[in-house]
Backbone bond lengths (Angstrom), bond angles and torsions (degrees), N, CA, C in turn:
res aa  C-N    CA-C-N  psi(-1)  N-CA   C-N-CA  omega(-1)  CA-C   N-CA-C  phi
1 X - - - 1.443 - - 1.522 108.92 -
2 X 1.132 114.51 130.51 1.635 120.28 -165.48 2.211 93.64 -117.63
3 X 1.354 102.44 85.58 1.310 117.25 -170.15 2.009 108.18 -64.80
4 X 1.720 99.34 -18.06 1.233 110.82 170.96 1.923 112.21 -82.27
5 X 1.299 119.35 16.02 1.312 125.50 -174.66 1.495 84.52 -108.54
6 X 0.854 112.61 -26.08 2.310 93.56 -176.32 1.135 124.58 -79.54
7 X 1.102 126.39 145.47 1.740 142.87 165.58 1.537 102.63 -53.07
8 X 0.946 152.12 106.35 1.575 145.03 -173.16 1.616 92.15 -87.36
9 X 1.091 118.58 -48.44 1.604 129.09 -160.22 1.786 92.48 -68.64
10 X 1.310 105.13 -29.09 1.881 90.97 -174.21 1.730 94.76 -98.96
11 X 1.178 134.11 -11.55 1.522 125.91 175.09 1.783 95.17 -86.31
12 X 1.160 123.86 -45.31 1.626 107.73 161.35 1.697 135.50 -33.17
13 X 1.715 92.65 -52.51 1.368 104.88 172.31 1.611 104.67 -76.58
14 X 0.659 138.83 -31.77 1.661 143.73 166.17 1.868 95.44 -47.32
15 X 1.208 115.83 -85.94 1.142 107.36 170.70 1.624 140.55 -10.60
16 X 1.465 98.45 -59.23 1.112 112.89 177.69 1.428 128.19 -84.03
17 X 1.460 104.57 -15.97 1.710 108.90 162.70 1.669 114.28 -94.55
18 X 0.966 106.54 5.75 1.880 122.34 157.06 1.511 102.38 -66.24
19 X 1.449 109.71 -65.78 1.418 102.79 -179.68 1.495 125.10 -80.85
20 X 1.073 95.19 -9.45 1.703 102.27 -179.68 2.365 106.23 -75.93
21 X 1.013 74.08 -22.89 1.949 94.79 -173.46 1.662 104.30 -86.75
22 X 1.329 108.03 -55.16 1.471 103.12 171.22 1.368 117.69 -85.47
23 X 1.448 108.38 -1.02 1.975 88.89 163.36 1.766 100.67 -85.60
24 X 1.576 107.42 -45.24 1.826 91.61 -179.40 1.242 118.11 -67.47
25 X 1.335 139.96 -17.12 1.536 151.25 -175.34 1.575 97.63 -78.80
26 X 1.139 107.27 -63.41 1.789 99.76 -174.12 1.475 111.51 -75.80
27 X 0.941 126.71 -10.42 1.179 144.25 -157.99 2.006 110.31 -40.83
28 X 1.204 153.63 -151.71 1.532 140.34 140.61 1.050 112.67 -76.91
29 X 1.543 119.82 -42.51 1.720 122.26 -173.78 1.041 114.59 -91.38
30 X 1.361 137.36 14.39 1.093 156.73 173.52 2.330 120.36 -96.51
31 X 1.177 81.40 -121.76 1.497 86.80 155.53 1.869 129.67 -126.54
32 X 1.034 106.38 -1.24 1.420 112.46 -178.31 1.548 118.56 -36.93
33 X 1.522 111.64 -66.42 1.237 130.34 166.70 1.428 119.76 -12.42
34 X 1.502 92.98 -68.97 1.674 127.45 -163.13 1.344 104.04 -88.36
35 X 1.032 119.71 11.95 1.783 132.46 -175.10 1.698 107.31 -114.68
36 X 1.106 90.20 -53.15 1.763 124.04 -159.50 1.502 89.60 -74.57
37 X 1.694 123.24 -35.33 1.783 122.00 -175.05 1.870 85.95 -88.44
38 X 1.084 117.35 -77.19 1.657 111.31 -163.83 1.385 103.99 -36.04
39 X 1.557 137.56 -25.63 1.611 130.92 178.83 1.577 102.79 -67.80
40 X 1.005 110.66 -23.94 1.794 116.22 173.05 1.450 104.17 97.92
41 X 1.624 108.95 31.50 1.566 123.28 -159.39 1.820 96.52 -112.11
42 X 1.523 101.67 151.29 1.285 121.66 170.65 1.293 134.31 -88.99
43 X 1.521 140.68 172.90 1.346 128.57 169.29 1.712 101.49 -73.67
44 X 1.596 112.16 -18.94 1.217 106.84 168.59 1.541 157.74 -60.69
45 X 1.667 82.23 -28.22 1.635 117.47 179.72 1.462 79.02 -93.52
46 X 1.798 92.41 146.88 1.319 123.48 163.43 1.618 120.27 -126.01
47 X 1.612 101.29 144.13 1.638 105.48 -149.92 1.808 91.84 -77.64
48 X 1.598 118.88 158.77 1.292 111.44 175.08 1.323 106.43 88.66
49 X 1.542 133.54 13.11 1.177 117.02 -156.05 1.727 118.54 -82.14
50 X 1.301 114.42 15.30 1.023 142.81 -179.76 1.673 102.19 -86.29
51 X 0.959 127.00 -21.17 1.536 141.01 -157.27 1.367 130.26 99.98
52 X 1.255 111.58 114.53 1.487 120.47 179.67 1.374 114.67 -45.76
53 X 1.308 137.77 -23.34 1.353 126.06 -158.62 1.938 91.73 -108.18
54 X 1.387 130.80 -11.50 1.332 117.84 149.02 0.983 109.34 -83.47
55 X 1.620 157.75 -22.04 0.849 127.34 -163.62 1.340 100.52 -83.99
56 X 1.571 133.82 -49.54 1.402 139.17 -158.07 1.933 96.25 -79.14
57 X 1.225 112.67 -14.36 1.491 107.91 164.42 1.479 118.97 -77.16
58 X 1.231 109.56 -37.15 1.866 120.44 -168.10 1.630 100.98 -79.88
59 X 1.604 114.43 -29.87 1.603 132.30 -164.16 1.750 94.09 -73.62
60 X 1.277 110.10 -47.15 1.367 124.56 -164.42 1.946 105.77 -83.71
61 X 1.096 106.05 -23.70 1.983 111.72 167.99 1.351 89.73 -96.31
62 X 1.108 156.78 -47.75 1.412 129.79 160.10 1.445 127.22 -38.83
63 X 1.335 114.77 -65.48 1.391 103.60 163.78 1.674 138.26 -46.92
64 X 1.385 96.09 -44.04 1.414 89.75 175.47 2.067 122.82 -69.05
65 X 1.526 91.46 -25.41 1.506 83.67 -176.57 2.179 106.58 -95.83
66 X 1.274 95.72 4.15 1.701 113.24 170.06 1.658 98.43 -62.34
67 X 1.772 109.24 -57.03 1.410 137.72 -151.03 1.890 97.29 -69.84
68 X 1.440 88.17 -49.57 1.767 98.13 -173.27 1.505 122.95 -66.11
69 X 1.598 104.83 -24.54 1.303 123.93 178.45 1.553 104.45 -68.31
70 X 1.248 101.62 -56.40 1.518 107.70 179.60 1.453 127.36 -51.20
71 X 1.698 103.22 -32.79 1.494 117.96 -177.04 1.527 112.47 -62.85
72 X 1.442 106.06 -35.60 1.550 106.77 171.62 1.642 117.97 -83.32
73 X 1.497 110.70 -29.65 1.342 115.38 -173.75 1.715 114.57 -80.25
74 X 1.750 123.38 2.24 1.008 102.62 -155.12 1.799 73.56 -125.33
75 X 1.027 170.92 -5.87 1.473 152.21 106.36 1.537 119.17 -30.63
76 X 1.340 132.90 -39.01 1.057 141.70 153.23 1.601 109.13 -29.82
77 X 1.225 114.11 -72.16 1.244 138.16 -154.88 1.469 112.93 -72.01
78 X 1.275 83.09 -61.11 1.762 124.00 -179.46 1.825 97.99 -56.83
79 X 1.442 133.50 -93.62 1.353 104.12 168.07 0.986 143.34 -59.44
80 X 1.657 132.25 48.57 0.969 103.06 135.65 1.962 110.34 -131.51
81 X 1.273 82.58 52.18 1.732 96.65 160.00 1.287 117.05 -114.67
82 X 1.521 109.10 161.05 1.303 90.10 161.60 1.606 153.54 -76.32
83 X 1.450 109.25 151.78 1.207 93.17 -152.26 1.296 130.69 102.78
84 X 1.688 112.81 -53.64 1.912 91.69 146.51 1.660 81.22 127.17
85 X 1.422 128.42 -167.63 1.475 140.51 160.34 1.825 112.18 -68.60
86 X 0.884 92.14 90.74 1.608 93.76 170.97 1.583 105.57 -141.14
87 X 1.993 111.94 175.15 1.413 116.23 -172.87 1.685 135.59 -58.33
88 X 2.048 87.50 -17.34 1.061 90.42 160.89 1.737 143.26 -116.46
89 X 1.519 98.13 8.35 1.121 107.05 150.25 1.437 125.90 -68.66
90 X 1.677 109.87 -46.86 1.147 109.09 174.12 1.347 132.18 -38.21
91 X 1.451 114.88 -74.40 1.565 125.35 163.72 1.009 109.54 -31.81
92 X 2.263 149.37 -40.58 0.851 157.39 -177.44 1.686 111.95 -63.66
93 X 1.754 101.33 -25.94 1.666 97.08 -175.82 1.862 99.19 -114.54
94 X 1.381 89.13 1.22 1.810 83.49 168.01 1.801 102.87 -103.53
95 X 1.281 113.78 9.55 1.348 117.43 163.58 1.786 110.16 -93.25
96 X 1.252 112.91 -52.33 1.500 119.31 177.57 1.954 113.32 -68.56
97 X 1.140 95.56 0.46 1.553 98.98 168.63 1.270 124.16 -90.47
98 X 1.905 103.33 -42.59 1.038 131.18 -177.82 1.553 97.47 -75.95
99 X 0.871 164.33 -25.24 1.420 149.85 -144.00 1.494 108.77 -111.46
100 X 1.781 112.75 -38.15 1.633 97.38 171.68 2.119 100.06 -110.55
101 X 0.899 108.91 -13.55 1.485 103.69 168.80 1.782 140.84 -80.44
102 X 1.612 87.37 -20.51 1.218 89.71 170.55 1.585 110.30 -126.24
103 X 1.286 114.11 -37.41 1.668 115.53 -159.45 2.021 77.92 -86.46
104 X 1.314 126.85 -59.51 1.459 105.69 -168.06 1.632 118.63 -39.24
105 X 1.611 106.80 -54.32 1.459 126.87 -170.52 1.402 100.31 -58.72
106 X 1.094 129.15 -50.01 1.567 139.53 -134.91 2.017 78.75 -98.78
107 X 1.177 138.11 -62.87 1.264 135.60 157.10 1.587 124.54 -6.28
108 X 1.517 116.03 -81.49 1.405 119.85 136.09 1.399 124.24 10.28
109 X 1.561 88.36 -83.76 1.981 90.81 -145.14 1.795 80.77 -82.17
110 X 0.832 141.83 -45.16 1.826 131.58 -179.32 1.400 104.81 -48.84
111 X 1.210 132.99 -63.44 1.106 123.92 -172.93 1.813 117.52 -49.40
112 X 1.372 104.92 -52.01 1.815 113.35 166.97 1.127 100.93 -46.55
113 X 1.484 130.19 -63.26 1.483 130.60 -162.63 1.729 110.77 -56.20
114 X 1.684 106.48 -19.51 1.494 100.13 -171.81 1.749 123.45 92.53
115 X 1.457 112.30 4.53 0.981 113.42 164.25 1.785 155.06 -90.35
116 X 1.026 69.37 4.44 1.740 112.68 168.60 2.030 96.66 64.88
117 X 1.783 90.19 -163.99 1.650 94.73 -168.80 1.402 112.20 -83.65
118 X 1.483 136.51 -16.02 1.307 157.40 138.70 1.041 91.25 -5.47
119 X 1.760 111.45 -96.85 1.543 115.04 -157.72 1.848 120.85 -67.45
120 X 0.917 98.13 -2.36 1.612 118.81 -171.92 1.482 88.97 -91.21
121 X 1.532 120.73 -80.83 1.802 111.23 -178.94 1.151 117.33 -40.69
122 X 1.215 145.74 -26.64 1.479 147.15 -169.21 1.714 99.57 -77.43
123 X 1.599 100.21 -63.46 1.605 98.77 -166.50 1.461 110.79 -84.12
124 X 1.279 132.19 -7.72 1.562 137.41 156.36 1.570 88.73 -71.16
125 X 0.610 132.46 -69.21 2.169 123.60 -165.40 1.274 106.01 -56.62
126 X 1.366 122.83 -36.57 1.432 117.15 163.36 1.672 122.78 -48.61
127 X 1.744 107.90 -55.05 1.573 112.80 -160.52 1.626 88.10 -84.19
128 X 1.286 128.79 -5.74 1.530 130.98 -176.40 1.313 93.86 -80.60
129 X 1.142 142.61 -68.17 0.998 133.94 172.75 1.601 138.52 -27.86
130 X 1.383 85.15 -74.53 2.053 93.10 157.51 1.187 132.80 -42.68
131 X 1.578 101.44 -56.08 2.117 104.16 179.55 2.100 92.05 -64.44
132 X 1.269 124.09 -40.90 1.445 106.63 -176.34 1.840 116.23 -60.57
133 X 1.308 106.59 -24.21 1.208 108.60 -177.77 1.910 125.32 -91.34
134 X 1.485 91.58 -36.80 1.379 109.22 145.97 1.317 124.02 -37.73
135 X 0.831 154.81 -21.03 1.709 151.95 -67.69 1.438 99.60 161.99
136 X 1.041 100.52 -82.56 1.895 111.18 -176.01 1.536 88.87 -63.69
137 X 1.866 130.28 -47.89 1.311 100.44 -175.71 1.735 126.83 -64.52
138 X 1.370 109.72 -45.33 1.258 99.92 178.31 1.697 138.44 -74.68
139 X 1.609 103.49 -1.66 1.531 122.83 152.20 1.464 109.70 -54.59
140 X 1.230 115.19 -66.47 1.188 121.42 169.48 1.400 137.17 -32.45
141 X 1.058 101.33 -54.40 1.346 121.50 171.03 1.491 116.40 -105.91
142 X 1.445 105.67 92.81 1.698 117.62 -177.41 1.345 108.63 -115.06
């Protein structure tokens, strides 16, 4: 892995539209609500209850090494379609990432856990979102 082959400035912005997606995605008028009831959770319980400053620390080393993964996987991926590394290949291999790495896996362990397909469609449509946007950004930016 040649870590001097990445855009840092477009895995930053990657980063930051992770959180920019899960603050409007989770958001109240969004899905939060309807997320926050299928967890079998209250207006009482509060999310993070472990502590906010690991969670938005552990959320934020997820993203960045989500972002970095992608940086190698979306030239990888990306040439050898047609057409080459571009925005819409990208999004196309942050879709084929997303489909057996996160929505298969992430499928799984919800269902064991008991949380049915509710809470599973919400937070698969969430990380679907990101790796697609992830994706189109760092195509883009080669």
């Amino acid at each position: 892995m040649d870590f001097g082959s990445i855009n840092w400035f477009a895995v930053i912005v990657c980063v930051l539209v992770s959180f920019a997606v899960g603050f409007v995605y989770f958001s109240p008028k969004v899905f939060f609500d309807v997320w926050w009831k299928a967890l079998g959770k209250t207006q009482k319980d509060q999310p993070g209850a472990g502590g906010m400053g690991m969670t938005w620390g552990m959320t934020t080393v997820a993203s960045i090494v989500q972002a970095v993964a992608m940086a190698f996987m979306v030239p990888a991926l990306g040439s050898t379609m047609t057409g080459g590394v571009n925005a819409v290949n990208g999004a196309l291999t942050g879709f084929m990432l997303w489909l057996p790495f996160t929505a298969a896996t992430s499928l799984t362990n919800r269902m064991f856990a008991g949380h049915g397909l509710k809470v599973w469609a919400i937070e698969a449509g969430n990380h679907l979102i990101v790796l697609v946007l992830m994706g189109a950004i760092l195509g883009a930016w080669r």
